[in-house]
C-alpha positions in Angstrom: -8.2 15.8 -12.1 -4.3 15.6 -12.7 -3.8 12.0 -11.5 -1.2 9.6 -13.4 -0.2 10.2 -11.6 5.6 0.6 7.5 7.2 -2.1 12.8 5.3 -4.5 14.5 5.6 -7.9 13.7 2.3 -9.5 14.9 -0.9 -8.0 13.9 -4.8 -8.8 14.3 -5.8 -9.8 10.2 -9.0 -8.7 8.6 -11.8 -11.6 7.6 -11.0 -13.3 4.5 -12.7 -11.8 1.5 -15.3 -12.7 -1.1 -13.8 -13.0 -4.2 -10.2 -13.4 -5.8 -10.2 -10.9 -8.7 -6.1 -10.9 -9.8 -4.9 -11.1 -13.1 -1.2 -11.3 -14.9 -2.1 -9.3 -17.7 -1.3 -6.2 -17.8 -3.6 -2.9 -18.4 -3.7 -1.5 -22.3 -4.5 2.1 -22.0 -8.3 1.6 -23.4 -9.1 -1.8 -22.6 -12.5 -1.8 -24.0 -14.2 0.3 -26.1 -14.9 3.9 -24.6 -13.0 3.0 -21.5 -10.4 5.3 -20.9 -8.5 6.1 -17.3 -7.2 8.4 -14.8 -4.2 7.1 -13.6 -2.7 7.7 -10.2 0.9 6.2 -10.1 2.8 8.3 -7.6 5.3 9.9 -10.3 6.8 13.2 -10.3 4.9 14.3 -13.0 2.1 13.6 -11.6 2.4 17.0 -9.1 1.7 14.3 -6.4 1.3 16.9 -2.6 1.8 16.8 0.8 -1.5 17.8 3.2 -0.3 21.6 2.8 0.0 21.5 -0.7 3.7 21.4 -1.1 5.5 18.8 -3.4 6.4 15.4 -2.4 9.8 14.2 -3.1 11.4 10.9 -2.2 14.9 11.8 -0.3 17.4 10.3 2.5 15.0 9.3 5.3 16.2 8.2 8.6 14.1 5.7 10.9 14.8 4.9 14.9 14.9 2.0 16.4 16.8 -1.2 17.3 15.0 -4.0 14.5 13.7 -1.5 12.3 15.5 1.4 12.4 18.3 2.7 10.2 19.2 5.1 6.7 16.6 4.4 4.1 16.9 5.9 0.5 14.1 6.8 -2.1 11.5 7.3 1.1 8.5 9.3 1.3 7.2 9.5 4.6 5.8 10.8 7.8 9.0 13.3 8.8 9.6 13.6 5.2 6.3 16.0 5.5 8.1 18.9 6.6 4.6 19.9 8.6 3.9 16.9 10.4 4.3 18.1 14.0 1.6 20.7 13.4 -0.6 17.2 12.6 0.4 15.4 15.6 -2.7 14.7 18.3 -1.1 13.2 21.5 2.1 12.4 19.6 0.4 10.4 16.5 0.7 11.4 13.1 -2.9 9.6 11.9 -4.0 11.0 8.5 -3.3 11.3 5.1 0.2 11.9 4.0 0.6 12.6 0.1 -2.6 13.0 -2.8 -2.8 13.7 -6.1 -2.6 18.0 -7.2 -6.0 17.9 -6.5 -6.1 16.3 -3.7 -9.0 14.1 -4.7 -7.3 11.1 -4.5 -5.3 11.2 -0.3 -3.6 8.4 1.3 -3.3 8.0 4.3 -0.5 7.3 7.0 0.2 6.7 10.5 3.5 7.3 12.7 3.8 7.5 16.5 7.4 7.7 18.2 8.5 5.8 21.6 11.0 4.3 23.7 11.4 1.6 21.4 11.8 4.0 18.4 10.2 5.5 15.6 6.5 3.5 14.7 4.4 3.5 11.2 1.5 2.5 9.5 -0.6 2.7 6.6 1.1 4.4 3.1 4.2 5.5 2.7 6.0 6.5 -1.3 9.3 4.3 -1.9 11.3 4.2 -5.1 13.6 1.0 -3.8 12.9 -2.2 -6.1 14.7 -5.6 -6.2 14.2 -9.4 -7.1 18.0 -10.1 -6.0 17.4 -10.2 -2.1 17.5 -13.5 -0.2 17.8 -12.3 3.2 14.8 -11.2 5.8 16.0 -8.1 6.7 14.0 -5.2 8.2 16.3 -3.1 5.9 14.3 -4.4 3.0 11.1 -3.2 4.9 10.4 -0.2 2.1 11.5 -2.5 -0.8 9.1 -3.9 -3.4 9.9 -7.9 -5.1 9.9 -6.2 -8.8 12.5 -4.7 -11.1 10.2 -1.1 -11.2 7.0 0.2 -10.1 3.7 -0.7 -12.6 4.7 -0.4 -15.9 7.9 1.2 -15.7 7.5 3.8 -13.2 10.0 4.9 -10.7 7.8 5.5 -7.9 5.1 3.6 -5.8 3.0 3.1 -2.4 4.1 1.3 0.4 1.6 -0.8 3.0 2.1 -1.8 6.0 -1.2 -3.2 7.8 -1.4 -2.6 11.6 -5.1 -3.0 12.9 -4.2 -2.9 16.5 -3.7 1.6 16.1 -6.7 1.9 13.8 -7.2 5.1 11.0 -4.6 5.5 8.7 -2.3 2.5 10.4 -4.5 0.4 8.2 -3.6 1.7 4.1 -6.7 3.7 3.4 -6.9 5.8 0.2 -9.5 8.3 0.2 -11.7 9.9 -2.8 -13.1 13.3 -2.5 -16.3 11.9 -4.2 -17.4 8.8 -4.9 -16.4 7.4 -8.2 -15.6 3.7 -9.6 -12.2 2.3 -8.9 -11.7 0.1 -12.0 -8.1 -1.4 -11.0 -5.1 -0.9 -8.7 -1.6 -3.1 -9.3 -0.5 -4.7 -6.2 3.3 -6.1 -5.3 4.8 -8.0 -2.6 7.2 -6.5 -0.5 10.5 -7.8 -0.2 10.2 -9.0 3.3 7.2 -11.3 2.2 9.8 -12.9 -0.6 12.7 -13.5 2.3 10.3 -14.4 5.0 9.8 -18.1 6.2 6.2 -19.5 7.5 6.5 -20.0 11.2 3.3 -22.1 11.4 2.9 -24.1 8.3 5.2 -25.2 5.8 6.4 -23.7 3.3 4.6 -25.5 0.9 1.0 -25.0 2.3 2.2 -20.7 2.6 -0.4 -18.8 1.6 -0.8 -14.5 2.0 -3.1 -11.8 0.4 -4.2 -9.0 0.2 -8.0 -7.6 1.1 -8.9 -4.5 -0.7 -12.5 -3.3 0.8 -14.8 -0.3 -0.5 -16.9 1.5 1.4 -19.6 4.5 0.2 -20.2 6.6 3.4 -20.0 4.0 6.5 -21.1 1.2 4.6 -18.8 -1.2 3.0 -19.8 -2.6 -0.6 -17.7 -5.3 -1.4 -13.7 -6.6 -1.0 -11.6 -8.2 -3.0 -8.8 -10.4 -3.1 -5.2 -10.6 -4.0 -3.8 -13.8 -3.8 0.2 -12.7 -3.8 1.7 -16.3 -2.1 0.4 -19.8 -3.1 1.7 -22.6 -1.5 4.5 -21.2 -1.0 5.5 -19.5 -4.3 5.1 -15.4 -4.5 4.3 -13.8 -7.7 7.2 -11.8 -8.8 6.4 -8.4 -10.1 2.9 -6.5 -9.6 0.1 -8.1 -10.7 -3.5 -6.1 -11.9 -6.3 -6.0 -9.5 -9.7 -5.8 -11.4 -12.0 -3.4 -8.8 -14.3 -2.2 -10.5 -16.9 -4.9 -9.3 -17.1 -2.9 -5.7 -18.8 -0.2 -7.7 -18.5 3.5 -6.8 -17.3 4.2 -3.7 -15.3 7.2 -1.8 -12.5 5.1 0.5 -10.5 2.0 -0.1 -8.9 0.1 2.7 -5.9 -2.4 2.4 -5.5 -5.2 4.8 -4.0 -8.5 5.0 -4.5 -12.3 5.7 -2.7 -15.5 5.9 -2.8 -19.0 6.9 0.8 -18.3 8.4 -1.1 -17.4 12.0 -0.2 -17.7 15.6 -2.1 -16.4 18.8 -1.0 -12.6 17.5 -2.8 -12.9 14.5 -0.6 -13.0 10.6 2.8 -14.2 11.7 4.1 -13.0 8.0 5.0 -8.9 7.1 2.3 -7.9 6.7 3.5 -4.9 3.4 2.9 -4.8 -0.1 3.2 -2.7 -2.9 1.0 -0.7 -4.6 0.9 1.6 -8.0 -1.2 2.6 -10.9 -4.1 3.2 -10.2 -6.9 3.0 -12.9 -10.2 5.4 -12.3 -12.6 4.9 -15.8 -12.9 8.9 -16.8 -16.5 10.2 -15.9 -18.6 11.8 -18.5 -18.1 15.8 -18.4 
């Protein structure tokens, strides 16, 4: 497998998760002895395609729409996919968008259009860092809070939670088989940096992210990523140990928060993600 390889404002948040599995340190390339990796992380190199099997490439992208719209560099996403109205099914682009050569390793996206504008969800590519900002704009909305993707790449995933549209509006990655996820590196956006709690202070602000597994229909575990705390957010992408969930065959994103109103999460509900870390099965 060749595998180094976003606007509502209110949304519904998943149940809090289990266990809070995050760690600073960052991934040697054999962290144990006879571990060794795959490694999805979005690059060039890494042959990453579109659902016909043509190459993805991060370009000028324009976006409708009054808050969110507007001219968006280093973007990856659902009209980049020069295909994506032969995917539409009543108007809704709702599956995966870019994979690895392979394509066992998909994620998956979610875009509808309206009177309002053009509407996303789930995964999108982005190569737009920064730790400078200190405005919330929607402008930021594809930006990651660190100086590069996970160790040093150019290129990374975008999330954007929406559980109201269901499928790929919620960042799902999909394996072709079921095989143990040992890590992922996680990032918050730079609308989660800017943004200022509307129902507690700033000093009780907490956000994270929920990754779940699931083998077939059922799901096997979650774990958490703990990205604000009390009101401080990490800078920079922090490792995600996974490999507790075991083997499974889809990985789901969501989000939660004590920031909360009668909508559900009050906060942006994005984050980053890159490098991801499968241990290499025995041939």
């Amino acid at each position: 497998m060749n595998m180094k390889l976003l606007n509502r404002f209110f949304l519904l948040a998943a149940g809090a998760a289990a266990l809070t599995a995050c760690s600073d340190d960052d991934r040697p390339e054999v962290p144990g002895p006879g571990t060794v990796y795959d490694i999805v992380s979005f690059e060039t190199s890494e042959g990453i395609v579109d659902p016909e099997g043509g190459a993805v490439a991060l370009g000028e992208c324009v976006l409708e729409g009054a808050i969110s719209g507007g001219t968006f560099q280093n973007l990856y996403w659902t009209k980049s996919f020069s295909g994506y109205e032969d995917y539409l099914q009543n108007g809704v682009f709702n599956t995966w968008l870019f994979g690895t050569s392979d394509q066992s390793v998909r994620f998956g996206s979610y875009w509808s259009y309206s009177s309002m504008g053009d509407y996303w969800g789930g995964f999108v590519l982005s190569g737009t860092f920064s730790t400078s900002l200190d405005a919330y704009d929607f402008a930021n909305q594809f930006t990651v809070w660190a100086d590069k993707g996970a160790n040093a790449s150019s290129i990374c995933a975008v999330g954007y939670v929406d559980t109201y549209s269901g499928g790929y509006a919620v960042p799902t990655m999909v394996l072709s088989s079921a095989r143990e996820v040992g890590y992922c590196h996680l990032a918050p956006s730079a609308l989660l940096v800017t943004y200022t709690p509307t129902a507690v202070s700033m000093d009780q602000f907490w956000f994270k992210v929920i990754v779940t597994g699931y083998l077939g229909q059922t799901e096997v575990g979650t774990v958490d990523c703990l990205l604000t705390d009390h009101g401080v957010t990490r800078s920079g992408w922090t490792k995600v140990d996974l490999s507790r969930l075991g083997k499974v065959d889809r990985l789901t994103f969501t989000i939660d928060s004590n920031d909360t109103g009668e909508s559900g999460v009050n906060a942006p509900a994005y984050f980053g993600l890159d490098e991801i870390g499968f241990p290499k099965e025995e041939q």
